[in-house]
C-alpha positions in Angstrom: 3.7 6.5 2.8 6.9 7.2 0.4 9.5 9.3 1.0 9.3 12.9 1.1 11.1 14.2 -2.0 10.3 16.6 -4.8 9.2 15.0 -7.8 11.3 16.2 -11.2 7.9 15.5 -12.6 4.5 17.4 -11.9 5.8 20.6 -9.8 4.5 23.7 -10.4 7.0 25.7 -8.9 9.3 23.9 -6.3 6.9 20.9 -6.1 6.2 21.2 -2.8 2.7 20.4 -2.6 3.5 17.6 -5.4 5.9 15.7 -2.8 3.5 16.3 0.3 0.6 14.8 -1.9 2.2 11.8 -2.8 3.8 11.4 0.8 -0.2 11.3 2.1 -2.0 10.0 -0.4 -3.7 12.9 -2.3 -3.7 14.7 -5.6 -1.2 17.7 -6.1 -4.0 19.6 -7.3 -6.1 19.4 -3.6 -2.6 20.1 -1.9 -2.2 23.5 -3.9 -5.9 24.3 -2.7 -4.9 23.6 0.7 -2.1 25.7 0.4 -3.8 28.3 -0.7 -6.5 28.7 1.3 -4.0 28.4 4.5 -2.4 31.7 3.2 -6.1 33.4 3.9 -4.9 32.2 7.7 -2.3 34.2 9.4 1.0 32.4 9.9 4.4 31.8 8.5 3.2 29.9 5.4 5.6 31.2 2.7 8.3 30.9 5.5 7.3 26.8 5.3 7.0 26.8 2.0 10.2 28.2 1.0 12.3 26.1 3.9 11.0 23.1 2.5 11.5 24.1 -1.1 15.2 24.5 0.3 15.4 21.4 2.7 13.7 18.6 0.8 15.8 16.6 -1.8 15.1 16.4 -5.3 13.9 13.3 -6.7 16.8 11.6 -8.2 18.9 12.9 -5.2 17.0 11.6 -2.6 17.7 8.0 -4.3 21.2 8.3 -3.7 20.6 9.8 -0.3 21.6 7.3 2.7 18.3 8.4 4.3 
């Protein structure tokens, strides 16, 4: 697994479900679907979405991160 980080390459929007692809081992694309189809679910899934858009590091910051 890599390090969770949004990408400055590939994101749609934020590149949320780009960085949780490549942390497990899928393609953006299927993470987007999954994504999606969670919002048919009830739940706080733009809530997520947003705090992690927010809380995870940009790609070429997260290099220079300690952690």
């Amino acid at each position: 697994m890599t390090a969770l980080a949004r990408p400055t390459h590939g994101r749609v929007m934020g590149g949320v479900c780009a960085a949780l692809a490549r942390r497990f081992g899928t393609s953006a694309t299927t993470m987007r679907v999954i994504f999606l189809v969670s919002c048919l679910l009830p739940g706080p899934q733009f809530l997520l979405y947003l705090a992690l858009w927010i809380l995870l590091p940009s790609e070429g910051k997260a290099r220079s991160a300690a952690w």
